[in-house]
C-alpha positions as CSV (number, residue, x, y, z in Angstrom):
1,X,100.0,-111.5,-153.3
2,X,99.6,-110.8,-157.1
3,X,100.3,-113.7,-158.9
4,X,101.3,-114.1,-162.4
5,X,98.0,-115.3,-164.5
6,X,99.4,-118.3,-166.4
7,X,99.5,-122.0,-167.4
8,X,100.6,-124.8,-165.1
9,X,104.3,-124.4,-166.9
10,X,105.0,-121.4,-166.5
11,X,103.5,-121.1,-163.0
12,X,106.1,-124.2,-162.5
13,X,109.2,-122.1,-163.8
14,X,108.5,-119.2,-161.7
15,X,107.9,-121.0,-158.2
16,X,109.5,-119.5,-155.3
17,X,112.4,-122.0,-154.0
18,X,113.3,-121.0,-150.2
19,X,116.0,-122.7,-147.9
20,X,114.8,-122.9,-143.9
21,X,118.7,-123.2,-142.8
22,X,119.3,-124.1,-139.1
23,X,122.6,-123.9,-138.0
24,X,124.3,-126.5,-135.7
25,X,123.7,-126.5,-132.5
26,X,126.7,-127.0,-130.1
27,X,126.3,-129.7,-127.5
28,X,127.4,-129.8,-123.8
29,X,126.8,-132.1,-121.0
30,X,124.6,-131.1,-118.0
31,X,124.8,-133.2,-114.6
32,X,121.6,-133.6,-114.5
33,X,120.2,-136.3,-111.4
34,X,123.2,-138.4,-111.0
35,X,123.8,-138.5,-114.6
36,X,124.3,-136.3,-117.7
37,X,122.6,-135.6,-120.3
38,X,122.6,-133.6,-123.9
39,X,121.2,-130.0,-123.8
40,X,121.5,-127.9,-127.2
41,X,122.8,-124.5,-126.2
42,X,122.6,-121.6,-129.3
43,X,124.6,-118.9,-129.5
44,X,125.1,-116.6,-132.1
45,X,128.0,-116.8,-134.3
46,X,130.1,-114.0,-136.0
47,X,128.3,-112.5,-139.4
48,X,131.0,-114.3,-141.5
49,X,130.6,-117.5,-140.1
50,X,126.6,-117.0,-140.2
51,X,127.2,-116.4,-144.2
52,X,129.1,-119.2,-144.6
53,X,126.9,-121.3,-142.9
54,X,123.2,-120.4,-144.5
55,X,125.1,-120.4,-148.0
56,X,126.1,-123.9,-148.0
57,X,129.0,-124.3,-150.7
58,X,126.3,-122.1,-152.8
59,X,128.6,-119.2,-154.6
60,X,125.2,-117.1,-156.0
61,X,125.0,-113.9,-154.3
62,X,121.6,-114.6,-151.6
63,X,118.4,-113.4,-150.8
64,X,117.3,-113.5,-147.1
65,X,114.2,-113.0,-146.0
66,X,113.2,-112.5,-142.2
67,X,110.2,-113.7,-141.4
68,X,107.6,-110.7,-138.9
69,X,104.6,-111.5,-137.2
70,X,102.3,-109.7,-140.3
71,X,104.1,-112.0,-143.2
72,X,105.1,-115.1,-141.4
73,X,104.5,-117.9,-143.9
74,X,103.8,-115.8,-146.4
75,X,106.5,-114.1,-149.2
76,X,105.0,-111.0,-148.7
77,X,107.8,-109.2,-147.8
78,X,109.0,-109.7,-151.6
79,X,105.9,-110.1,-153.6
80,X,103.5,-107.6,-153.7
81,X,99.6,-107.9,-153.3
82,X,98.9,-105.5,-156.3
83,X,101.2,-105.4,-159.2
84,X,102.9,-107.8,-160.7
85,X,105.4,-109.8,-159.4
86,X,106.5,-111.7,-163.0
87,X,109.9,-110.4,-163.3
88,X,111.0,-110.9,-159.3
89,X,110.0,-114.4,-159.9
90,X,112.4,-114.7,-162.8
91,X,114.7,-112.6,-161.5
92,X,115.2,-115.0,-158.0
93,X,115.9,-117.8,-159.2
94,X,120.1,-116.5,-159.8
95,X,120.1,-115.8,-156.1
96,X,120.3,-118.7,-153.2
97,X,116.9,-117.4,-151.7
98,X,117.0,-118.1,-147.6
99,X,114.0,-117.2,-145.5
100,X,114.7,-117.0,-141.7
101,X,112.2,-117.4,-138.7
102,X,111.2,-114.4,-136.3
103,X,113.7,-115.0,-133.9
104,X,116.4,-114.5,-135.8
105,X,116.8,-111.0,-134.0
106,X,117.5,-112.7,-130.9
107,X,120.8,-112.0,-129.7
108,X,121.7,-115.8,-128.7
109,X,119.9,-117.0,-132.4
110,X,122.7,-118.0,-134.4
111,X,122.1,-116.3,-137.3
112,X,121.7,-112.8,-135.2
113,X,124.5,-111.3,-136.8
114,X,123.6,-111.4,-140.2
115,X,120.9,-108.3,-139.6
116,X,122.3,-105.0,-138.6
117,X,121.6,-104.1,-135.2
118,X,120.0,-100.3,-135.3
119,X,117.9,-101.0,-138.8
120,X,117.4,-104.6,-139.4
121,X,115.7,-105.3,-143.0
122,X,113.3,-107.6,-143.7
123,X,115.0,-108.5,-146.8
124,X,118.4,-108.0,-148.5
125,X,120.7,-109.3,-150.7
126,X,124.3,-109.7,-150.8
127,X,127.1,-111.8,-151.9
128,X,127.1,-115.0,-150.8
129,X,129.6,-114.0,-148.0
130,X,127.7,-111.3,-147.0
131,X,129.3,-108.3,-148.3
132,X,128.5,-105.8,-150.3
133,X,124.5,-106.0,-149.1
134,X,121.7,-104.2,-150.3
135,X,118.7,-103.8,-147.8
136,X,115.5,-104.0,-149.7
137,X,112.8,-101.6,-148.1
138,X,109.2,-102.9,-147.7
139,X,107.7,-99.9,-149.2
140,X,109.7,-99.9,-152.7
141,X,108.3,-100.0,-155.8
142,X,108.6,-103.2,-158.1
143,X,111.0,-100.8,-160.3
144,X,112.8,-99.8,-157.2
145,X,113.0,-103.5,-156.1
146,X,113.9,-104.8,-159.7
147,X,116.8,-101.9,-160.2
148,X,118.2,-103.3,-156.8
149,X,117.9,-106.8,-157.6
150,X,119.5,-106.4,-161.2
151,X,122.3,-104.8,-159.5
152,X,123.1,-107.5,-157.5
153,X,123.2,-109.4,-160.6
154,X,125.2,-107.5,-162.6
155,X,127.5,-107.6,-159.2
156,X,127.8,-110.9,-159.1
157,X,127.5,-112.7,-162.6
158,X,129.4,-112.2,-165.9
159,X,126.3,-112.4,-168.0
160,X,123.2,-109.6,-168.1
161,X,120.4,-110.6,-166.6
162,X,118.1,-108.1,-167.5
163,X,118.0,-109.2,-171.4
164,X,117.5,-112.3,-170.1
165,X,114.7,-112.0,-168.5
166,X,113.1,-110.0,-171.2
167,X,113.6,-113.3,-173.4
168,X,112.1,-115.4,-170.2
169,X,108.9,-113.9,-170.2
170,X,108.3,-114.1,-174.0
171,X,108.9,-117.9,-173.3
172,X,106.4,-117.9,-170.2
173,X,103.1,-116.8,-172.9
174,X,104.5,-119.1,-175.6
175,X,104.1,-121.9,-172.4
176,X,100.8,-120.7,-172.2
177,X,100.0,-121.4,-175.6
178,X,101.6,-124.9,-175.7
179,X,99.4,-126.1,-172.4
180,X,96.3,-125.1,-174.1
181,X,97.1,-126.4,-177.2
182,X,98.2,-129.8,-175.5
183,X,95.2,-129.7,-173.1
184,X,92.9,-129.5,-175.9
185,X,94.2,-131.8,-178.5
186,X,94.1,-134.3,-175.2
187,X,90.7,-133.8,-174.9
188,X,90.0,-134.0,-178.9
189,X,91.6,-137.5,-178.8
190,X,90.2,-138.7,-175.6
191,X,86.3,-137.2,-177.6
192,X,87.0,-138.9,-181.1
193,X,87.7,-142.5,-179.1
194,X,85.0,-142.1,-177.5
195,X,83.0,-141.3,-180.4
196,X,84.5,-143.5,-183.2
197,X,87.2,-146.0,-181.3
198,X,90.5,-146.7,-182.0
199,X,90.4,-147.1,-185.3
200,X,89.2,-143.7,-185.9
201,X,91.5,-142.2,-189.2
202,X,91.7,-138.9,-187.8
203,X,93.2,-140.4,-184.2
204,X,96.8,-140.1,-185.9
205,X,96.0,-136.4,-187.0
206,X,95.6,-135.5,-183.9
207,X,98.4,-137.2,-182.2
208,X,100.9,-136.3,-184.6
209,X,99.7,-132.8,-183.5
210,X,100.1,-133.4,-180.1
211,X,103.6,-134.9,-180.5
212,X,104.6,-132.0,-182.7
213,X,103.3,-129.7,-179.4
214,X,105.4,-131.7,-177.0
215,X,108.2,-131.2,-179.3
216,X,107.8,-127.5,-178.7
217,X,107.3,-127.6,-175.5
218,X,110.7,-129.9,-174.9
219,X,112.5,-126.8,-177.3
220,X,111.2,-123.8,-174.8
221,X,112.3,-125.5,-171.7
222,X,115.9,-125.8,-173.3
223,X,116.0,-122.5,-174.3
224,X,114.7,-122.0,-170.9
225,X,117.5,-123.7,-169.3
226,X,119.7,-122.0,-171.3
227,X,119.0,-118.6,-169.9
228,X,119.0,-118.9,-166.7
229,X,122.8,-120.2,-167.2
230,X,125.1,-117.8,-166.3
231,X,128.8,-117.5,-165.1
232,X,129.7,-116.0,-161.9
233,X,132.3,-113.2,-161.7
234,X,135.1,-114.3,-159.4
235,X,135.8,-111.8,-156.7
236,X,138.8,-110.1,-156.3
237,X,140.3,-109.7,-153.2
């Protein structure tokens, strides 16, 4: 996949966070020899329990991924190989992102019911109790893709995200600034104490630098922070 070419900070605030749910299996008692013993039996489970289930208490509308044979442990089926995947990595982190295992089309896999039966995506997104989903095509364009995923958004949260992440990405480069800065006035400490010792005069220079660069840094992750907080819309029924 295309990656992003950045610093170690910003690579951090864009990393992809999946949940791997597994539903509960339900137990029964088999005789089994004269005695009994445990066997797991799944079944599947009706699409609004399924929802309930992979979404845990979490309200942000979700993004399932089903894992195929060609991506399996890979996020392939979101990120793309050749362009630029910047903005879907910003743009993921308002949903609850679930990836699900290959089997998940097996009619006795619990989560079965959350794919259609005739068409089933490799990705959507939908509220967070599954209505209202938008199937996300494989061969869509990263405008395509980001038009859909802003929709969700604006479906599900009182704040735009779109601006948002406009203001994100500007902070991303001035990350990359910081972490050379940092990474180099390091380096010119670490040089000078080697060359001259401790009591080197320019030693405070340089660290008052580097504590005025951390200070920055500290600033950019709150406004950060700040940005990726956004109200949810509460659903009328």
């Amino acid at each position: 996949m295309a990656l992003p070419k950045h610093g170690k900070t910003a690579k951090k605030t864009m990393k992809l966070q999946w949940d791997y749910p597994v539903f509960g299996f339900k137990k029964i008692k088999k005789e089994h020899e004269g005695g009994t013993i445990a066997q797991s039996v799944e079944r599947a489970v009706v699409r609004a329990v399924a929802f309930m289930d992979i979404a845990q208490g979490d309200l942000r509308p979700v993004l399932v991924l089903r894992e195929c044979k060609l991506c399996n442990g890979t996020d392939d089926a979101l990120l793309s190989s050749y362009e630029s995947n910047e903005d879907i990595l910003l743009m993921v982190k308002w949903f609850h992102c679930v990836k699900l295992p290959q089997d998940v089309l097996r009619k006795t896999h619990a989560y079965h019911n959350l794919f259609s039966e005739e068409h089933p995506p490799h990705l959507f997104v939908s509220r967070h109790d599954g209505t209202d989903p938008i199937p996300l095509e494989g061969d869509l364009s990263r405008t395509e893709l980001t038009k859909n995923l802003y929709e969700m958004l604006d479906m599900t949260y009182k704040n735009k995200a779109k601006p948002r992440v406009k203001e994100l990405k500007k902070i991303l480069y001035k990350y990359d600034m910081l972490d050379e800065r940092i990474q180099r006035l390091e380096i010119t400490i670490d040089d000078e104490l080697e060359a001259r010792g401790p009591k080197s005069k320019k030693i405070a220079k340089y660290r008052n630098q580097l504590n005025g660069a951390k200070k920055e840094m500290k600033s950019l992750k709150d406004q950060e922070e700040k940005l990726y907080k956004m109200d949810l819309k509460i659903k009328r029924k």
